[in-house]
C-alpha positions in Angstrom: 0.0 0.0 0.0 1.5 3.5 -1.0 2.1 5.6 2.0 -0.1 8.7 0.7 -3.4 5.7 1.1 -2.4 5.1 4.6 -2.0 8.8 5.4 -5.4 9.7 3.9 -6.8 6.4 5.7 -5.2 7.5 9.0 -6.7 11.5 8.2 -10.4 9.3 7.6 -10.1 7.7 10.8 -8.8 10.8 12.9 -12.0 12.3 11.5 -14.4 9.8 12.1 -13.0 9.8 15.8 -13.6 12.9 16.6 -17.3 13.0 14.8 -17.9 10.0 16.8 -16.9 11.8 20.2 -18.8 15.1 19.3 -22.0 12.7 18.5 -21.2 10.5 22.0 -20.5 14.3 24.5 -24.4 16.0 22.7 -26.2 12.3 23.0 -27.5 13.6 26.5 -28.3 17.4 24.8 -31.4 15.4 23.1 -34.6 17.6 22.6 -37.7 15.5 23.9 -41.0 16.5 22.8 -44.1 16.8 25.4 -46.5 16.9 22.7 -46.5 13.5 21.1 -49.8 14.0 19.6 -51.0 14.8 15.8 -48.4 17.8 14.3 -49.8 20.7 12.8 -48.9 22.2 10.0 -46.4 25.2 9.6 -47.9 28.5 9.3 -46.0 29.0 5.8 -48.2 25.9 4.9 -51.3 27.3 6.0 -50.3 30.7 4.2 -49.8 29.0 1.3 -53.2 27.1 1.2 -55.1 30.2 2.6 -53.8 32.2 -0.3 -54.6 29.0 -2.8 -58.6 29.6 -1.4 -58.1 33.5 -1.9 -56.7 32.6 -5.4 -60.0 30.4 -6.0 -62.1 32.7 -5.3 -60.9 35.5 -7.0 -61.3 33.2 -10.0 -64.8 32.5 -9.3 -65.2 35.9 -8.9 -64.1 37.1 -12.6 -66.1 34.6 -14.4 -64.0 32.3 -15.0 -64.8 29.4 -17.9 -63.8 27.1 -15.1 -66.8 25.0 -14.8 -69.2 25.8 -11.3 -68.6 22.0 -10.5 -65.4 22.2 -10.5 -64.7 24.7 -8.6 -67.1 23.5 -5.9 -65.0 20.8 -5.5 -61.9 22.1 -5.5 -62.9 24.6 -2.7 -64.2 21.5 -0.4 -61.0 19.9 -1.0 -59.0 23.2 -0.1 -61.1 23.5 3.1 -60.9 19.4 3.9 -56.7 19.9 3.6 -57.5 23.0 6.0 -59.1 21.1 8.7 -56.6 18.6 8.2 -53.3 20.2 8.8 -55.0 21.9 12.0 -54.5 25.6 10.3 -56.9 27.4 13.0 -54.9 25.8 15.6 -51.1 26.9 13.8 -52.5 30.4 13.2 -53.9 30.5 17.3 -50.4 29.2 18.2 -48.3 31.7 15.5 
């Protein structure tokens, strides 16, 4: 084996060391969570669907060719993902 692979395999290891040190000294710094229950979604999510229904109904409101139907059910499935994600909740919290 040439000795420039057993100095870059002896670098590998020193770095692996001290990863593995650094990961063994912050194993006790773990975050635990009190709230195990259902997670909510982020309020840039919820922005981002409020402003999809916003967007929805300004269509409906400049006629578009969009058929009524359509856009009936696209508006129950925007509100279904609302109740969903738990958006009243995320915005209450925010």
């Amino acid at each position: 084996m040439k000795i420039g692979n057993l100095m870059l395999i002896g670098l590998l290891g020193l770095f692996a060391q001290n990863e593995w040190q650094e990961w063994r000294s912050n194993i006790n710094d773990r975050i635990a969570f009190d709230d195990k229950g259902v997670p909510t979604a982020s309020l840039w999510q919820c922005g981002l669907l409020k402003q999809r229904m916003a967007d929805l109904d300004e269509i409906r409101t400049q006629g578009s060719p969009m058929q009524r139907q359509d856009m009936v059910e696209l508006r129950r499935y925007l509100d279904t993902q609302w109740l969903s994600q738990r958006c009243d909740s995320a915005l209450e919290q925010g």
